[in-house]
PDB file of N, CA, C and O in Angstrom:
ATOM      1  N   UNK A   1       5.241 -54.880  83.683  1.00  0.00           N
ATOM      2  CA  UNK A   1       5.344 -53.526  83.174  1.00  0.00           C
ATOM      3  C   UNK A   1       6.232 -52.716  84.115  1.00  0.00           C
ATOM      4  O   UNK A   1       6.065 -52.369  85.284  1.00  0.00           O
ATOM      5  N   UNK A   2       7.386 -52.489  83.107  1.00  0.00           N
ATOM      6  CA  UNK A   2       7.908 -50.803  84.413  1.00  0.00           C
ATOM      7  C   UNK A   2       7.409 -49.828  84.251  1.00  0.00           C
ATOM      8  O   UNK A   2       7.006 -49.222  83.258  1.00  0.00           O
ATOM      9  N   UNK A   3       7.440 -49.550  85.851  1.00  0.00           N
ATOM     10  CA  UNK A   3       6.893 -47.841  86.477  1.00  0.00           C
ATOM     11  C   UNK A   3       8.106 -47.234  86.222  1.00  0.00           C
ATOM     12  O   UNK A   3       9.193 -47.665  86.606  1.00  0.00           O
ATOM     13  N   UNK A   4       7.887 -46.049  85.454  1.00  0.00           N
ATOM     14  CA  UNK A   4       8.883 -45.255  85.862  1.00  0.00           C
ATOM     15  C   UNK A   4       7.805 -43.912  86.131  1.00  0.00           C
ATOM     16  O   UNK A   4       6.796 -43.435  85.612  1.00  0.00           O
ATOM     17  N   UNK A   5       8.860 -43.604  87.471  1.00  0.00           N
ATOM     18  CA  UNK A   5       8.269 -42.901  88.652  1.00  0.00           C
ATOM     19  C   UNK A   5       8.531 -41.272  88.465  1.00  0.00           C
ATOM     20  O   UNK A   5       7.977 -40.514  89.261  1.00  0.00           O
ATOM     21  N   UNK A   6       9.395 -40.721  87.389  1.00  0.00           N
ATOM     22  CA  UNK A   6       9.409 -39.538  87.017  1.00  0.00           C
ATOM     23  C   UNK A   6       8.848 -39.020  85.997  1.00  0.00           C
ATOM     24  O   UNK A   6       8.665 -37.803  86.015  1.00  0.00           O
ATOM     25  N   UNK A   7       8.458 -39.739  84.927  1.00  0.00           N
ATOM     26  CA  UNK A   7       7.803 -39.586  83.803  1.00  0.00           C
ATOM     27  C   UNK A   7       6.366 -39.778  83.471  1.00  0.00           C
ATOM     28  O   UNK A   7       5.651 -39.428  82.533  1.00  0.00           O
ATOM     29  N   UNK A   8       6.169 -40.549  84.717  1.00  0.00           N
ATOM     30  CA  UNK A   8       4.888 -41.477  84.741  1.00  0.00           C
ATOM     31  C   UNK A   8       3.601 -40.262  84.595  1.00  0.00           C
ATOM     32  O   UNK A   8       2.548 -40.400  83.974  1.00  0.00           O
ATOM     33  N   UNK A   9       4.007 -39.202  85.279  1.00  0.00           N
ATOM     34  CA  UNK A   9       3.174 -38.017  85.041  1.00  0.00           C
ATOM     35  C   UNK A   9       2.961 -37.124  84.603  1.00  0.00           C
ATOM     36  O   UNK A   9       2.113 -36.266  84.850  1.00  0.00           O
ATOM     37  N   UNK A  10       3.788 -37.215  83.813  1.00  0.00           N
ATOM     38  CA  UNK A  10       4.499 -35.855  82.996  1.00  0.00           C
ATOM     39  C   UNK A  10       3.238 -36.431  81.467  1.00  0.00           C
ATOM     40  O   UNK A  10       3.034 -37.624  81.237  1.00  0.00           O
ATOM     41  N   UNK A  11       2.560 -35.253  80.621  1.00  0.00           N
ATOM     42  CA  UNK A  11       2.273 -36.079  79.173  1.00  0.00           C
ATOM     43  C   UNK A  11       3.071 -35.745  78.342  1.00  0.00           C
ATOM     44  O   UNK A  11       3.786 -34.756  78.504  1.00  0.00           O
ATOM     45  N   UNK A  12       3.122 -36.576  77.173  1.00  0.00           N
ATOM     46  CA  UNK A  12       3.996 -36.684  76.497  1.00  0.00           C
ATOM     47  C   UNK A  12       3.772 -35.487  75.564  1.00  0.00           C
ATOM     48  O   UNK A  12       2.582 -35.220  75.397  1.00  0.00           O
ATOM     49  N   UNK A  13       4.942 -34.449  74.706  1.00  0.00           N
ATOM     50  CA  UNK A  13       4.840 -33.468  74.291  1.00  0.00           C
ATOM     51  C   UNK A  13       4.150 -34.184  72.891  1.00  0.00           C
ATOM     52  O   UNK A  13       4.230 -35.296  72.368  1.00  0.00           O
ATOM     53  N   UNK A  14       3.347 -32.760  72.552  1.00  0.00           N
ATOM     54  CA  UNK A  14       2.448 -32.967  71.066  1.00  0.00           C
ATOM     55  C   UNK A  14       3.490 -32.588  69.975  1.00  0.00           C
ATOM     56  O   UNK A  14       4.381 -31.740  70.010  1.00  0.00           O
ATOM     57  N   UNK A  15       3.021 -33.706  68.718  1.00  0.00           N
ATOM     58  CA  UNK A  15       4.205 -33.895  67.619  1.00  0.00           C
ATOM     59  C   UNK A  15       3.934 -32.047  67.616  1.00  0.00           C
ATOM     60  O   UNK A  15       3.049 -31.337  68.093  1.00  0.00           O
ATOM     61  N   UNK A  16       5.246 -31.755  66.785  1.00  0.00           N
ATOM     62  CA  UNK A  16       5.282 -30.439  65.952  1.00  0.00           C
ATOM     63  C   UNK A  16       4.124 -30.549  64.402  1.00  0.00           C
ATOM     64  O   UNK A  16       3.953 -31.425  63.554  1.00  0.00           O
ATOM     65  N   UNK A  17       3.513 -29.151  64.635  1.00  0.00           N
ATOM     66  CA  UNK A  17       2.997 -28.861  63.253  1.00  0.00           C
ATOM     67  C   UNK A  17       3.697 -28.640  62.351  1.00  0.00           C
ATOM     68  O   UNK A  17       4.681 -27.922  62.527  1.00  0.00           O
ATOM     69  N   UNK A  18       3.443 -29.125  61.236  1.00  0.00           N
ATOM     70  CA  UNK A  18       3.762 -28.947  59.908  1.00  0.00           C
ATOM     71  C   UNK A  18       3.463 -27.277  59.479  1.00  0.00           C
ATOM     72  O   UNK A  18       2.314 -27.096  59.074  1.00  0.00           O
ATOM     73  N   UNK A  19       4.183 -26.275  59.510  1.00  0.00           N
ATOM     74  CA  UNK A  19       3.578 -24.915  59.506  1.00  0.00           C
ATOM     75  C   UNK A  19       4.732 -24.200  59.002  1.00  0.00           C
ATOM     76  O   UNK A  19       5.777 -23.982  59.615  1.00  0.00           O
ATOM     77  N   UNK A  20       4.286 -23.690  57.246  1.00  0.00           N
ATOM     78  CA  UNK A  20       5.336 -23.116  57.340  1.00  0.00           C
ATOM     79  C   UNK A  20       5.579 -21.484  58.151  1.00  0.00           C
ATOM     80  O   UNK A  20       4.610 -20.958  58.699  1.00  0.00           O
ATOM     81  N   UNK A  21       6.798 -20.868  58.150  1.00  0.00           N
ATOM     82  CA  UNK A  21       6.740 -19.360  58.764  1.00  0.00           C
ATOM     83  C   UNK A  21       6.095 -18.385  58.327  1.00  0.00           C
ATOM     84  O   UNK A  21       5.783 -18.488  57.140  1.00  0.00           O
ATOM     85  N   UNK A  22       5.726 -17.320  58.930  1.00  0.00           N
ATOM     86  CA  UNK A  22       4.902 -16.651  58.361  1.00  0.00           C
ATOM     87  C   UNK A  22       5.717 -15.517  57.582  1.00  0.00           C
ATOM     88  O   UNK A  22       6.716 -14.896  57.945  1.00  0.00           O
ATOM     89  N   UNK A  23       4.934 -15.438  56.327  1.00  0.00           N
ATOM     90  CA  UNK A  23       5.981 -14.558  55.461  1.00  0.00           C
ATOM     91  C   UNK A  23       6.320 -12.939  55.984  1.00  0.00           C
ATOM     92  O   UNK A  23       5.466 -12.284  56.582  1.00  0.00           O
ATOM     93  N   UNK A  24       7.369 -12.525  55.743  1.00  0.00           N
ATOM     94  CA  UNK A  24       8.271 -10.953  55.902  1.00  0.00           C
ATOM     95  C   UNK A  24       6.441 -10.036  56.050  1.00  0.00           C
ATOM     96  O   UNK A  24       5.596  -9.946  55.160  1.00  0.00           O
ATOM     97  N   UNK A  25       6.389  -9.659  57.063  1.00  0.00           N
ATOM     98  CA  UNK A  25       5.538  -8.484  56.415  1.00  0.00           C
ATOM     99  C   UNK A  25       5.777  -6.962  56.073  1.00  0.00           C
ATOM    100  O   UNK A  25       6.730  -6.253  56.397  1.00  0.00           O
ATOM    101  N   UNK A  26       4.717  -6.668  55.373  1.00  0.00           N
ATOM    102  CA  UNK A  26       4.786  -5.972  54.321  1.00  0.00           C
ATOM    103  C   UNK A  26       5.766  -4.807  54.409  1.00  0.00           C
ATOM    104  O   UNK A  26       5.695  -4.365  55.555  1.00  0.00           O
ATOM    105  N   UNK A  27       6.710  -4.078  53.635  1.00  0.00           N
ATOM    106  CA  UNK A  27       7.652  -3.381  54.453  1.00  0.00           C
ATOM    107  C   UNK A  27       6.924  -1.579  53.985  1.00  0.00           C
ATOM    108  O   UNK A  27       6.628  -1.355  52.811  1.00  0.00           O
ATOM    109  N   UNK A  28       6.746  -0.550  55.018  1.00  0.00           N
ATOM    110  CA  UNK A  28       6.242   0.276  54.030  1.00  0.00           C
ATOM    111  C   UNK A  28       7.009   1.322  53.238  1.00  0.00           C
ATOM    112  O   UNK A  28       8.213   1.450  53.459  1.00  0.00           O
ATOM    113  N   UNK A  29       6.394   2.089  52.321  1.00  0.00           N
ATOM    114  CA  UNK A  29       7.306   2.279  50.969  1.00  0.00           C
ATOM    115  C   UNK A  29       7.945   3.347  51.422  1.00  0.00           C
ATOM    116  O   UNK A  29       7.252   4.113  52.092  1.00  0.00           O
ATOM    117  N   UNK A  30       9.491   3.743  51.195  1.00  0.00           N
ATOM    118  CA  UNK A  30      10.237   4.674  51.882  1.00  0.00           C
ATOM    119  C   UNK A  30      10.024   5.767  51.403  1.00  0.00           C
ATOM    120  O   UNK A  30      10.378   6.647  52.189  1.00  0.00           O
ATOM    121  N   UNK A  31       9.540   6.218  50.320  1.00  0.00           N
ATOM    122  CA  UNK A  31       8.673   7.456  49.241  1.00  0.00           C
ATOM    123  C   UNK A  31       7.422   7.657  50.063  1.00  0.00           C
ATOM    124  O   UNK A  31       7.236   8.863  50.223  1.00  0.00           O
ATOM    125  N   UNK A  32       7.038   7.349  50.303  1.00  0.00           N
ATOM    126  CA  UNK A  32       5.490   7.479  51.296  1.00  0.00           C
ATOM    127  C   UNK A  32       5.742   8.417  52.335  1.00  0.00           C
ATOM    128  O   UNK A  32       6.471   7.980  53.225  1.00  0.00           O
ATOM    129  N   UNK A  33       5.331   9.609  52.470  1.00  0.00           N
ATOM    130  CA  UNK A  33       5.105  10.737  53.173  1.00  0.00           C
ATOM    131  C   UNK A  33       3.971  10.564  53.997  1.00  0.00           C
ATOM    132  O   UNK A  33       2.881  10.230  53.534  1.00  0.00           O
ATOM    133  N   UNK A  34       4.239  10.844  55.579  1.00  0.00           N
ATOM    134  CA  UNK A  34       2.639  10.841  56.235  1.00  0.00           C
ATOM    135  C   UNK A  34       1.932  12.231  55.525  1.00  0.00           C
ATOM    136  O   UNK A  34       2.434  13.134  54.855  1.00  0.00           O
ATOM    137  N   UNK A  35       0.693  12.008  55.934  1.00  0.00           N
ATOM    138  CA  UNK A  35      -0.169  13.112  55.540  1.00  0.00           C
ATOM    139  C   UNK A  35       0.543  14.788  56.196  1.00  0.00           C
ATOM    140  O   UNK A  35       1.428  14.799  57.052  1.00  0.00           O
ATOM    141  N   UNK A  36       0.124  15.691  55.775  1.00  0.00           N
ATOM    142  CA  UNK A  36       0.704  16.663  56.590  1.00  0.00           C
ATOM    143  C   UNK A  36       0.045  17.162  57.623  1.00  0.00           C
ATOM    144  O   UNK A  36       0.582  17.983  58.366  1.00  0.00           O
ATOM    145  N   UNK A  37      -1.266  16.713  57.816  1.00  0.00           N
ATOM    146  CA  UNK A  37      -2.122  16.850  59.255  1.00  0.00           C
ATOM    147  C   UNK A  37      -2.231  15.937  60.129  1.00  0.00           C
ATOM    148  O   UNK A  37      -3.130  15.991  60.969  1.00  0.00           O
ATOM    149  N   UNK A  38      -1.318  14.910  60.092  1.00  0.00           N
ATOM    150  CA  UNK A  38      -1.292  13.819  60.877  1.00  0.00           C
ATOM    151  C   UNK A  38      -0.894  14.555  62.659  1.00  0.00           C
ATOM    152  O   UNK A  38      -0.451  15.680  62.891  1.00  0.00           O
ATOM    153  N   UNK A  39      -1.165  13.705  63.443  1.00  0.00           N
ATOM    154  CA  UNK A  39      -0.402  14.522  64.787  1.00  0.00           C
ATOM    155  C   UNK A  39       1.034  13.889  64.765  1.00  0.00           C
ATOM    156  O   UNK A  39       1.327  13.032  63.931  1.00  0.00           O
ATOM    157  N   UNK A  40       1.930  14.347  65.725  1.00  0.00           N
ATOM    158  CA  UNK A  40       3.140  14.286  65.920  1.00  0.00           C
ATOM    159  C   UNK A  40       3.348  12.955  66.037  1.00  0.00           C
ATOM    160  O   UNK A  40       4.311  12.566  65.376  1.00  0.00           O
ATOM    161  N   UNK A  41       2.850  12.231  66.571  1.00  0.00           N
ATOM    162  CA  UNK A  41       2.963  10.539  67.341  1.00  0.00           C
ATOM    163  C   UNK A  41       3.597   9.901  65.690  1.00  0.00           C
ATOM    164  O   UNK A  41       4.613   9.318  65.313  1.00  0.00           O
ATOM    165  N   UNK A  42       2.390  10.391  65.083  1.00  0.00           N
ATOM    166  CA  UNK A  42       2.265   9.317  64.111  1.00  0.00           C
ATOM    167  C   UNK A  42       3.401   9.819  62.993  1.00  0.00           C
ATOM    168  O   UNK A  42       3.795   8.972  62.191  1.00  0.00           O
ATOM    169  N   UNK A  43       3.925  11.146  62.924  1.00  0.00           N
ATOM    170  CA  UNK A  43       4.961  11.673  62.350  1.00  0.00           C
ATOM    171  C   UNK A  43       6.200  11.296  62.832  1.00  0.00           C
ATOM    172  O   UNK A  43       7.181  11.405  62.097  1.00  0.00           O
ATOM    173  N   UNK A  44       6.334  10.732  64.320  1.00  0.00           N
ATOM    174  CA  UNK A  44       8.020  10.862  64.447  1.00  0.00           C
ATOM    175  C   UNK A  44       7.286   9.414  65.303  1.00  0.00           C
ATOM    176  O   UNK A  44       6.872   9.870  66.369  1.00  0.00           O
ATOM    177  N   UNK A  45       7.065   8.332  65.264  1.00  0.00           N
ATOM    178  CA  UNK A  45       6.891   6.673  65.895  1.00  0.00           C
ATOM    179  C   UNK A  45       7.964   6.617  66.580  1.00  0.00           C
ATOM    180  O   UNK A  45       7.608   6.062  67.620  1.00  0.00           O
ATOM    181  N   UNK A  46       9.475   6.926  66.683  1.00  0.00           N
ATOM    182  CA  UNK A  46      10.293   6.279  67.293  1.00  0.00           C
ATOM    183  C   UNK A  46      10.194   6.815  68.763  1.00  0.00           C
ATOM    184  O   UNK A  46      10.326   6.247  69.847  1.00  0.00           O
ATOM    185  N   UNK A  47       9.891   8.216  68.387  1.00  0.00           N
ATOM    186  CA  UNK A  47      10.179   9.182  70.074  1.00  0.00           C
ATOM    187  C   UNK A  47       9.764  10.484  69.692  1.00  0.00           C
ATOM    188  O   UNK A  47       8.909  10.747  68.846  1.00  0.00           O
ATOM    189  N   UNK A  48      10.621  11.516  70.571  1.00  0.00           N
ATOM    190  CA  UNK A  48      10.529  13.176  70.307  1.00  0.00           C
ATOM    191  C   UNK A  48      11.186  12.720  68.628  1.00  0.00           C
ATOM    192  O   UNK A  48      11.542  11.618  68.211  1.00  0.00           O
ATOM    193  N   UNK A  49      11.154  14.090  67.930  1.00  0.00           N
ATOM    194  CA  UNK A  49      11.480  14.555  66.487  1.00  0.00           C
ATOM    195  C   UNK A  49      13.206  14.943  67.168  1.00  0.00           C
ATOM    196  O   UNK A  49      13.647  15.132  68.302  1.00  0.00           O
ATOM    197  N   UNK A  50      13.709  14.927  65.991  1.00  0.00           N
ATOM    198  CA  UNK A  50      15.265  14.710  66.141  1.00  0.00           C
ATOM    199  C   UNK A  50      15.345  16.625  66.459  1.00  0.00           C
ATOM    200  O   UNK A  50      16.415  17.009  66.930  1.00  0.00           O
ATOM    201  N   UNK A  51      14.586  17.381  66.278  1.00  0.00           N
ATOM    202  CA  UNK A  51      15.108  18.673  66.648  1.00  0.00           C
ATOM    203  C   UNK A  51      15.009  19.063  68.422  1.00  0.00           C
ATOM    204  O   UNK A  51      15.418  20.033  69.060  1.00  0.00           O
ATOM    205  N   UNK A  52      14.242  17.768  68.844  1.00  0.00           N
ATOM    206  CA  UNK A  52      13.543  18.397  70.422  1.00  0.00           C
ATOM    207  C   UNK A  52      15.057  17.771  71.311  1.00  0.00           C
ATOM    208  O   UNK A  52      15.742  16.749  71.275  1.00  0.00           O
ATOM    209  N   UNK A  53      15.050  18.779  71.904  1.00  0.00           N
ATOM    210  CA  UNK A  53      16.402  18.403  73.116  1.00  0.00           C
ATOM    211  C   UNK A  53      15.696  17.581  74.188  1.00  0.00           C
ATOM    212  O   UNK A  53      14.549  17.845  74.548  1.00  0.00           O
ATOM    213  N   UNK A  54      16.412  16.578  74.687  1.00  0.00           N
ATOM    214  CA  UNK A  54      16.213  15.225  75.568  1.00  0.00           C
ATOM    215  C   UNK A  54      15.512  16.771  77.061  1.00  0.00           C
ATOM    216  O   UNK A  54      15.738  17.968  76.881  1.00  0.00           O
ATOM    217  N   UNK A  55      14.732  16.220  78.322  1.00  0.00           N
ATOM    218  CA  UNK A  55      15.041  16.944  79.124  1.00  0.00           C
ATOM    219  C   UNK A  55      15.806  16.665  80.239  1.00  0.00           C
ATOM    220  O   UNK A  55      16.260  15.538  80.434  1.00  0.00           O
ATOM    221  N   UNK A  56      15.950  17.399  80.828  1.00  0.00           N
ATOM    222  CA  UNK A  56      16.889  17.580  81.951  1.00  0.00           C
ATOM    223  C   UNK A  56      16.387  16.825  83.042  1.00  0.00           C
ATOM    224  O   UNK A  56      15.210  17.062  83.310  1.00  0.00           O
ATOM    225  N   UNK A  57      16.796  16.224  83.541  1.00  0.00           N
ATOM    226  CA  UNK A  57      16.464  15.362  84.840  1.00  0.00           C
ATOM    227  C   UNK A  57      17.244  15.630  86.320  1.00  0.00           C
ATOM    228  O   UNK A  57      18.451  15.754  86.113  1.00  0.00           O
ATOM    229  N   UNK A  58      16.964  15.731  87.483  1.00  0.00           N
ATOM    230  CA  UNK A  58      17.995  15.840  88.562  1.00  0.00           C
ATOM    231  C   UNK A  58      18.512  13.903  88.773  1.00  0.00           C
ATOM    232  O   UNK A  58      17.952  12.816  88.631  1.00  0.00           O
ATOM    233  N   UNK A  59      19.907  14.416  89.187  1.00  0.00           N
ATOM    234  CA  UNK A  59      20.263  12.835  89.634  1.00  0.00           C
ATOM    235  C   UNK A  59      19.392  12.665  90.385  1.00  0.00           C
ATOM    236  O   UNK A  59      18.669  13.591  90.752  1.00  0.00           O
ATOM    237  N   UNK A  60      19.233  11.238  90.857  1.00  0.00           N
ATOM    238  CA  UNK A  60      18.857  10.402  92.246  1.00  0.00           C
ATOM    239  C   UNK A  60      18.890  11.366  93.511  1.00  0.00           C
ATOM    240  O   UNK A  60      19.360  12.501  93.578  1.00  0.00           O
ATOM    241  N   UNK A  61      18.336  10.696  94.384  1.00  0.00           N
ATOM    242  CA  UNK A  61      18.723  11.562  95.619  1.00  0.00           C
ATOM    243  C   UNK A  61      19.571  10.642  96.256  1.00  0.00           C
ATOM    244  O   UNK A  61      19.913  11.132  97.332  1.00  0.00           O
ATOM    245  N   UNK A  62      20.193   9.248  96.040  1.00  0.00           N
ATOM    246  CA  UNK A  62      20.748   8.862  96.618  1.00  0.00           C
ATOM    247  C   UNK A  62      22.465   9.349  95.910  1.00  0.00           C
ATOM    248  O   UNK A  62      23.580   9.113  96.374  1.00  0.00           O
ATOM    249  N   UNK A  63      22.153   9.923  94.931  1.00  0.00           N
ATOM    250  CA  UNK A  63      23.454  10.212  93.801  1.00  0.00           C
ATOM    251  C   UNK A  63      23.899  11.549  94.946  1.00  0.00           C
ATOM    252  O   UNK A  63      24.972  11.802  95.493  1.00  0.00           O
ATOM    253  N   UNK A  64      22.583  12.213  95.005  1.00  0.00           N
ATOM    254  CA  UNK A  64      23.173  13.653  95.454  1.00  0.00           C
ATOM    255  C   UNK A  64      23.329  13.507  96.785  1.00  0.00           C
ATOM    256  O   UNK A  64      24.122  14.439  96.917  1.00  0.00           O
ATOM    257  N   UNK A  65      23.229  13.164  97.663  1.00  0.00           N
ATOM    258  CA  UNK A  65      23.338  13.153  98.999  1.00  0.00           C
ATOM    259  C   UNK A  65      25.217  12.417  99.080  1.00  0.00           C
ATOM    260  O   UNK A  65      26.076  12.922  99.803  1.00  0.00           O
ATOM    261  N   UNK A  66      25.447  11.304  98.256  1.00  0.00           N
ATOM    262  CA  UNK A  66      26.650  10.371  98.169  1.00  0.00           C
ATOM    263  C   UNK A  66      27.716  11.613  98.479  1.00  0.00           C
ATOM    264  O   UNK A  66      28.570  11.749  99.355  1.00  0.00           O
ATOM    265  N   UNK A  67      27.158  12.714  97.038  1.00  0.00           N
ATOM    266  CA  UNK A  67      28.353  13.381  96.304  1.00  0.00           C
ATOM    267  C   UNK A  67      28.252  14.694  97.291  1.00  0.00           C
ATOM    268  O   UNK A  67      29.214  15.437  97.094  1.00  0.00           O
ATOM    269  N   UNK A  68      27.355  15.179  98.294  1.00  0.00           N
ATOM    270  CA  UNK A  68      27.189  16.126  99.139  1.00  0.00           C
ATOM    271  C   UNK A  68      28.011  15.448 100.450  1.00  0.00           C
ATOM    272  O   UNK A  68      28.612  16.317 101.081  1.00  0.00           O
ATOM    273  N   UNK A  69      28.150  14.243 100.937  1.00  0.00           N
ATOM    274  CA  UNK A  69      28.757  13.952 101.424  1.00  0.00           C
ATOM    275  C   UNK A  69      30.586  13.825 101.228  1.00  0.00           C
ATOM    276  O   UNK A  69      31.514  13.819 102.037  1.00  0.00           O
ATOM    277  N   UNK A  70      30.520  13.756 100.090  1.00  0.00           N
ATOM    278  CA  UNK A  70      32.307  13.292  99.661  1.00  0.00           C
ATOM    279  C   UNK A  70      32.897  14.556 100.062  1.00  0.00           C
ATOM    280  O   UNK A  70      33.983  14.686 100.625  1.00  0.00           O
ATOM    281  N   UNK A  71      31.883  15.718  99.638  1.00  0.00           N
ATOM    282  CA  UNK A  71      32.711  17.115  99.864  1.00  0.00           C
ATOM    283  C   UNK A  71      33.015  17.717 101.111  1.00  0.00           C
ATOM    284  O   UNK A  71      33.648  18.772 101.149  1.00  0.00           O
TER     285      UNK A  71
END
């Protein structure tokens, strides 16, 4: 019998299941209005509502110190 000395320990992978994919789910209906007392979350899922302005952030402090230096 040959040893083989790299495989010898490894187990052997399990056949593939027979499985088909799982079907598209359900898509929801683009006529469908949330309720009008819902909270905000559930009114705008992606993020803020397209009217709210992003906020303002300061650069880095390694940004501002760089650019306090150049000057």
């Amino acid at each position: 019998m040959e040893f083989r000395h790299l495989t010898s320990l490894h187990r052997p992978e399990p056949p593939m299941p027979d499985v088909d994919p799982d079907p598209d789910p359900e898509l929801p209906d683009p006529d469908d209005d949330p309720p009008p007392d819902e909270p905000e979350p559930y009114r705008y899922p992606e993020g803020d509502p397209p009217h709210r302005r992003p906020p303002l952030h300061a650069p880095p402090a390694g940004a501002a110190a760089r650019h306090a230096r150049e000057r």
